[in-house]
N, C-alpha and C positions, 0 to 999 in steps of 0.2 A: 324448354327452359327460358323463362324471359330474362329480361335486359338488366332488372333488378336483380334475381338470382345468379346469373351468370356475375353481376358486379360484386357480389357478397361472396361468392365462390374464390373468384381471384382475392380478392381484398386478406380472404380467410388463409386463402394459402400464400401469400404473402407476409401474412401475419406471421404463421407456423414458421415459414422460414427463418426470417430477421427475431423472432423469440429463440430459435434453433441457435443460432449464431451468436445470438448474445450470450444463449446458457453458455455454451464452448466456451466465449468470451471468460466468464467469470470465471470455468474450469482451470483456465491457461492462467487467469490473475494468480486464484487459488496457489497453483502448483507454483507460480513462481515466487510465491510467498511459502509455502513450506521450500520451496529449495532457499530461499534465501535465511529461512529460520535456520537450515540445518548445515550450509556452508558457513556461517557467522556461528555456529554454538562458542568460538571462543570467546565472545561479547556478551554470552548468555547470563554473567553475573555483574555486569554493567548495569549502571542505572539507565531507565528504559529513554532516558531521551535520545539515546546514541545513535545516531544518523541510521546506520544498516538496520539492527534492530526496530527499529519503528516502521520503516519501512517494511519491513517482513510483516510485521501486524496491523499495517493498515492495509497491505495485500489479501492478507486472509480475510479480514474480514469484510471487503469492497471483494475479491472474488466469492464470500458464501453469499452476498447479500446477493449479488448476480446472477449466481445460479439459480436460489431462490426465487427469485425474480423472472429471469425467465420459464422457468419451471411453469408456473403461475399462468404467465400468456400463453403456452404452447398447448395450456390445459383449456384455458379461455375460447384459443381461436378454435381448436377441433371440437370442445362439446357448446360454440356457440351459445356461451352465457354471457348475459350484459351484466350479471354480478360478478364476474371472474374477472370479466373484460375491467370494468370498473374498477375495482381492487386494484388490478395489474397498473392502470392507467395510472389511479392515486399516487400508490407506493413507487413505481418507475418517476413520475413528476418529483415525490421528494429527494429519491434517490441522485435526478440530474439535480436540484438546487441544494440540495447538502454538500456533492460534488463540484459545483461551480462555487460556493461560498468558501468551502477549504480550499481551493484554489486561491481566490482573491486574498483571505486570512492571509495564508504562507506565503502568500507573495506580499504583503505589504507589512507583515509583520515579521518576515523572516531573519533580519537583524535582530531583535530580541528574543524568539525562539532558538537562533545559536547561542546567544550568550547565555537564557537559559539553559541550554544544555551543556553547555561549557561548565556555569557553576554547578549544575548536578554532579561531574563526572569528578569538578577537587574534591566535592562534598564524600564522594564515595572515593577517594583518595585516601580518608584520612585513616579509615578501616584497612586500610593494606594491610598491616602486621596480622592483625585480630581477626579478617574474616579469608580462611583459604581459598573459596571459590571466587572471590572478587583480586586475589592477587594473582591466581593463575590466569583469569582473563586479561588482567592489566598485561601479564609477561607473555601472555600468547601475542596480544596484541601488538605490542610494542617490536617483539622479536618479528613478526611478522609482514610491519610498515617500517624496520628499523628505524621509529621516533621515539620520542621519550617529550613523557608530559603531556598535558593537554594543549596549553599553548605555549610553553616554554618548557624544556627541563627543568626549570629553576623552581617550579611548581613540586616538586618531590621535597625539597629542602627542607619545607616547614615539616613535612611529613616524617623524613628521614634523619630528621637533626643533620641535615647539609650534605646528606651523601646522598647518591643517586642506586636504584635499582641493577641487578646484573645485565639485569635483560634490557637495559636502555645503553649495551654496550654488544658489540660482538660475541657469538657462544666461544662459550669456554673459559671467560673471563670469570675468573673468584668477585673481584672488587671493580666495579666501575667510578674511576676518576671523572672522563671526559664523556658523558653519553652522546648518542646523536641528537644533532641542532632540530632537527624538524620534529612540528607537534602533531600530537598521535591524531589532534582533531580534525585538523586540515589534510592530514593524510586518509582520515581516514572518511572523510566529507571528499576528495577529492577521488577518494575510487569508488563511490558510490553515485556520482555526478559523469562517472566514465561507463560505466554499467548500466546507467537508467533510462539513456536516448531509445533503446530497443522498446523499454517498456513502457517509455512517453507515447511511441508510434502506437502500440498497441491499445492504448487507452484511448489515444483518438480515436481511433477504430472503432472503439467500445460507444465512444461517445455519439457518433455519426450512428451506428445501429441503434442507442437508444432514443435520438430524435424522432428517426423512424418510425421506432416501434411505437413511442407515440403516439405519431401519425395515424399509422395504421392500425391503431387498439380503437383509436375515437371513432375512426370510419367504419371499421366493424361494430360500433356499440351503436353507431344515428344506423347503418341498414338493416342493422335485426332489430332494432325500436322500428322501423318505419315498417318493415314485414311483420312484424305481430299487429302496428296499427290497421293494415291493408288485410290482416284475416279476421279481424274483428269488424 
């Protein structure tokens, strides 16, 4: 075996592996996006800016795209096609700057991405009476972070002609006078902010393998371009 083959051989299994790791990778996204879809169902009639919720569905769909994705390479580097390779190369390159630009967006925009999502959630306030599945998520919710309101209780008033919800008071309360001072949105932004360091790490992770895989998809595609020029 020469020196070229033997470098294409590693390269190849190298590839297979860091594709390997990545499919896992998007696996593990996947799952922690349906577990967060189905631990959060009492949010499930919230309007969708709501911190947990989003996050459950940009999980799922950053771990199918991954999978997908890796899929692709693993299939590239063992049947040694520079069209697979290629493909993989493209779609991995838009997948890291799609992922690096919604970074930079929500980090410099993320003051007006709260307050839009703030104004969605009075916006879906006003239906409490009228729509049942939006009021049982509000009192899951509420009962849950014991807060009340979005960013104040006082946010129910317009809604309730001045009184406040049962469930912005301790169970077993007919009538809530005094609900609890703290707002459902900062509670509920702040347990999602305690929850998500595990899943930051893990997306570094993701992120250093798909450098790699990079890497090693181009270097696979220039030595089997140079081995088909060297048999021709």
């Amino acid at each position: 075996m020469s020196v070229s083959q033997r470098c294409l051989c590693c390269v190849k299994y190298l590839m297979f592996v860091f594709n390997l790791i990545f499919w896992l990778g998007g696996c593990g996204l996947f799952g922690v996006g349906v577990w967060l879809s189905f631990t959060q169902a009492e949010f499930s009639s919230l309007p969708l800016s709501f911190p947990s919720l989003s996050a459950a569905n940009l999980l799922l769909v950053a771990g199918g795209i991954t999978m997908v994705t890796g899929f692709l390479g693993c299939l590239g580097a063992l049947k040694e096609q520079r069209c697979l390779l290629f493909m993989f190369f493209v779609i991995l390159l838009l997948l890291v700057l799609t992922e690096v630009t919604l970074v930079v967006v929500i980090h410099i925009f993320h003051d007006k991405l709260d307050s839009k999502a703030q104004d969605d959630l009075r916006e879906g306030m006003k239906v409490y009476k009228s729509e049942p599945g939006l009021k049982k998520s509000w009192d899951n919710v509420q009962k849950m972070f014991k807060c009340c309101g979005v960013t104040n209780k006082t946010d129910w008033y317009d809604v309730l002609n001045g009184t406040l919800p049962s469930s912005c008071c301790s169970v077993g309360m007919d009538q809530c006078l005094d609900g609890w001072s703290e707002p459902c949105y900062q509670k509920a932004r702040q347990w999602l902010l305690t929850n998500i360091p595990s899943v930051l790490v893990f997306g570094a992770c993701i992120g250093v393998v798909q450098i790699l895989a990079l890497v090693f998809s181009m270097l696979m595609y220039c030595q089997i371009h140079c081995a088909e020029k060297r048999l021709d």
